[in-house]
C-alpha positions in Angstrom: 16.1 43.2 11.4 17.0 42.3 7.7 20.7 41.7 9.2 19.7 40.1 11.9 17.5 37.3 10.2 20.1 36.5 7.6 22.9 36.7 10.2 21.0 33.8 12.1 20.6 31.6 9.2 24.5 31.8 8.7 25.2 30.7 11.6 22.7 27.7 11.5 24.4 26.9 9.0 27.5 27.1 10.2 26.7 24.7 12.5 25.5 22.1 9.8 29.2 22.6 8.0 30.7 21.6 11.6 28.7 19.0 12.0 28.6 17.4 8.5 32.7 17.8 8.8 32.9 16.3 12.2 30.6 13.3 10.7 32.3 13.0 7.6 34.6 10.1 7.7 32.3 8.0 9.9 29.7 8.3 6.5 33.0 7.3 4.4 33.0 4.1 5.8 29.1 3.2 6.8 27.3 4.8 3.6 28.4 2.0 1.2 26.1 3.2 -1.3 27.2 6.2 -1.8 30.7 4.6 -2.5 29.1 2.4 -5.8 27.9 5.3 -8.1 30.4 7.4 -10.2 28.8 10.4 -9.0 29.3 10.2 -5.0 31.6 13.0 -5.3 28.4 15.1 -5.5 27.4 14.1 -2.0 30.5 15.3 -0.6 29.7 17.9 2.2 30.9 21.5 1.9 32.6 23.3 4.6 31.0 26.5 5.9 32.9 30.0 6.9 32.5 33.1 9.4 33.4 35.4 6.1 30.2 34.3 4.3 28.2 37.3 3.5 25.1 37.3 1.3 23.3 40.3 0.3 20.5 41.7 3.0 16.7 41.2 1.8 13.6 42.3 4.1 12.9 38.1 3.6 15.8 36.4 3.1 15.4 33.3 0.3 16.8 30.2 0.9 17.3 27.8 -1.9 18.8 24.2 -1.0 19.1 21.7 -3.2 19.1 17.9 -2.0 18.3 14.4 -2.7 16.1 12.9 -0.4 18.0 9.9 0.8 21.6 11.5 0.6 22.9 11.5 3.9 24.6 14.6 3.9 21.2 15.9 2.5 18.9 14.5 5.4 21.4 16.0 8.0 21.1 19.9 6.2 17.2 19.1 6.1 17.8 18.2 10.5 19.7 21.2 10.4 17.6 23.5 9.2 14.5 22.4 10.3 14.7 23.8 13.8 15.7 27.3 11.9 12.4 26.8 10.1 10.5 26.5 13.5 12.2 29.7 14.6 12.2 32.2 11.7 8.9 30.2 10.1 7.3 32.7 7.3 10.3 35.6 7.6 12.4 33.4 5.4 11.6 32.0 1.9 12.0 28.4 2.2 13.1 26.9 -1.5 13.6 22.9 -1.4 14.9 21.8 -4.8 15.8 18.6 -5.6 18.6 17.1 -7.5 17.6 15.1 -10.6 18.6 13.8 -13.8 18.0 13.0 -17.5 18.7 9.6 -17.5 20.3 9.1 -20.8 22.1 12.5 -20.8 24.0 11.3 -17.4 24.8 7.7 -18.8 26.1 9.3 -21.9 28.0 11.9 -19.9 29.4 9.3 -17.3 30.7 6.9 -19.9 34.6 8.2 -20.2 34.9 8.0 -16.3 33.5 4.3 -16.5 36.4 3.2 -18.5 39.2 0.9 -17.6 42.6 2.9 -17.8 45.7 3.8 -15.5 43.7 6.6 -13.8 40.5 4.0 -12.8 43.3 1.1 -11.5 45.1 3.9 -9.7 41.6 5.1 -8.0 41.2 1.6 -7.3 44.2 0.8 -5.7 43.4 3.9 -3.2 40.0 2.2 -2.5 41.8 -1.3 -2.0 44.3 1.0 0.5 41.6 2.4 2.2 39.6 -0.6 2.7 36.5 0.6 0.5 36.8 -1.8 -2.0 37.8 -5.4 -1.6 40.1 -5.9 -4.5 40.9 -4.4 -8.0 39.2 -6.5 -10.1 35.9 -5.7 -7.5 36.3 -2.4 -8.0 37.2 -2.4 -12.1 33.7 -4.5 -12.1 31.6 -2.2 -10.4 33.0 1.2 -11.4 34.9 0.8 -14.6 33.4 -2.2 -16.3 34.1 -1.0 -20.1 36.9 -0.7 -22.3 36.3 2.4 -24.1 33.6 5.4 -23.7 32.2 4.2 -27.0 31.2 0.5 -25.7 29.7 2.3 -22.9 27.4 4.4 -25.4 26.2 1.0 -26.5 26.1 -0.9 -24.1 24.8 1.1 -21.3 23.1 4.2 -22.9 21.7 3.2 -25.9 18.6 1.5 -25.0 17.7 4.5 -22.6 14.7 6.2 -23.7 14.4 9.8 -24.1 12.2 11.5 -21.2 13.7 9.1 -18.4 14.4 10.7 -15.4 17.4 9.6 -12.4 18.2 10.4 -8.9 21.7 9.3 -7.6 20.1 6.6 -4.8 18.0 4.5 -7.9 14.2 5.2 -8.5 12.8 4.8 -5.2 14.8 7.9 -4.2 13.1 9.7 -7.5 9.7 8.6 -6.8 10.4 10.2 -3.2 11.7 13.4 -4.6 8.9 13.5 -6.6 6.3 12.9 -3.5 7.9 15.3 -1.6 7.7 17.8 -4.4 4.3 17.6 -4.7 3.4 17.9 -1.1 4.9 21.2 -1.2 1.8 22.1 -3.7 -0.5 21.7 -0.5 1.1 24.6 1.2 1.9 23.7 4.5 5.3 24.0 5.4 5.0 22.7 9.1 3.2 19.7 7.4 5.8 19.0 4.7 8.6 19.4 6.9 7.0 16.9 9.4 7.0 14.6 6.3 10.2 15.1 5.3 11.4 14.5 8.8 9.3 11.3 9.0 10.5 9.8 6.2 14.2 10.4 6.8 13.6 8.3 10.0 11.7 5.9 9.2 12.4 5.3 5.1 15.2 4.5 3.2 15.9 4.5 -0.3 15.5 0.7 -0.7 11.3 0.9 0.9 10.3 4.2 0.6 7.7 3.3 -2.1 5.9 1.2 1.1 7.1 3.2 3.6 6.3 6.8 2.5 2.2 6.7 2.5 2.4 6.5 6.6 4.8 8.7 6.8 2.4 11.3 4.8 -0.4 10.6 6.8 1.1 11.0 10.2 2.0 14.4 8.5 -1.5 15.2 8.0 -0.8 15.6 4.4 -3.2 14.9 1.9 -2.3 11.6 0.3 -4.3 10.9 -2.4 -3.3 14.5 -3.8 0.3 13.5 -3.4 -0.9 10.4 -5.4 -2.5 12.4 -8.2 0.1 14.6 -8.1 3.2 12.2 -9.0 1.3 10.0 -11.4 0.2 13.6 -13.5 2.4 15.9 -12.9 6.1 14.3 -12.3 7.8 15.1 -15.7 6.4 18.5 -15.6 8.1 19.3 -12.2 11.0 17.2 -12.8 11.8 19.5 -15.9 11.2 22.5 -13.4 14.0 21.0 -10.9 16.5 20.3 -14.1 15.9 24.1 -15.0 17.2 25.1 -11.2 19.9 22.6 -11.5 21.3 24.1 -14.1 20.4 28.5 -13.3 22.4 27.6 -10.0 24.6 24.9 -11.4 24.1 23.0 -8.3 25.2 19.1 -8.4 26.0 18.0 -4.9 23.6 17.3 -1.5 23.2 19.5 -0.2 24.1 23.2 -1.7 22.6 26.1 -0.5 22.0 29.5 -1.5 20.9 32.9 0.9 19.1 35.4 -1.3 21.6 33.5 -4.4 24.7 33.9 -3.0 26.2 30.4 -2.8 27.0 28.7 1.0 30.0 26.7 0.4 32.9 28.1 2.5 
């Protein structure tokens, strides 16, 4: 049985790797935002393999780390969902989410934000490929600053400490946060009917509107949620950073079984 179970979720995810593969240059060109941050490499879908083979557990654990408006995210969450309904409470579900200390990341981004051979050359394959209108568009957007050290000042410094980031802007963050703390409520066919919902129906440009109907249609408690975000958000943000960095996951999504790593 203990075979059996984890056996299954390889192969679920198996077919996520195919899928997200077989999708992958179609999200090249439509997910424009993904394209403007300096980070979009972490959204870049892993492939999966037949040789994958984690250690056997009596209730396999599976941890998988996502933002929740990354595309590539949303489609493991679709994924896995229907693996949920089958194997419900004989797995250990584990959503973690992918966050940031704000000033840590601008400071850590700055060199790759300069203007040098290696940015124009990057360029020149986005101008190639259609991605980026011109160079000067793209040495605007991506590699506005002269030196890492005008970066510091110009971008970082007035960053306070404690400020938190997720790739897709705040609304994404505030989401993360929301869908943390419906997890607290301990209802997993509840909070993946939320999470469902809201990749639907949501984006990260409304979710802050959109999210609350979303919750309710889930039969979640939302003035918990509420609570939850206004009083509790740096504490389980800090939680999340501490995960991010025990599993050194960065990219949406990654996903352990009993933690060995799913990448293929």
């Amino acid at each position: 049985m203990k075979k059996n179970l984890t056996n299954f979720l390889i192969v679920g995810l198996l077919v996520i790797a195919a899928f997200l593969a077989g999708n992958l240059w179609t999200k090249i060109k439509n997910e424009k935002k993904e394209e403007e941050k300096i980070k979009s490499a972490q959204t870049t879908p892993v492939a999966g393999t037949s040789d994958f083979n984690p250690p056997k557990s009596a209730k396999p654990e599976v941890k998988f780390f996502v933002m929740s408006f990354c595309p590539y995210g949303n489609q493991a969450e679709s994924g896995l969902e229907p693996v949920y309904q089958l194997l419900k409470d004989k797995v250990s579900w584990q959503p973690r989410y992918i966050v940031s200390d704000k000033k840590a990341s601008c400071e850590q981004s700055c060199p790759y934000r300069v203007w040098n051979d290696q940015a124009k050359q990057r360029c020149q394959s986005g101008v190639d490929t259609g991605q980026v209108k011109s160079l000067e568009d793209c040495r605007k957007q991506y590699f506005p600053y002269s030196s890492a050290e005008e970066c510091l000042k110009k971008a970082c410094a007035g960053i306070k400490e404690g400020e938190w980031e997720s790739l897709h802007g705040d609304q994404e963050l505030h989401q993360d946060i929301r869908e943390i703390c419906a997890l607290k409520q301990d209802d997993w066919e509840k909070w993946w009917k939320f999470v469902s919902l809201v990749n639907k129906n949501c984006n990260y440009q409304n979710v802050d509107s959109c999210w609350e109907a979303q919750a309710r249609e889930a039969e979640l408690d939302v003035d918990k949620i509420k609570v939850c975000e206004r009083q509790e958000a740096d504490d389980l943000l800090k939680k999340e950073v501490e995960e991010l960095k025990k599993y050194q996951a960065t990219g949406s999504p990654t996903v352990f079984i009993n933690d060995a790593l799913y990448d293929g």
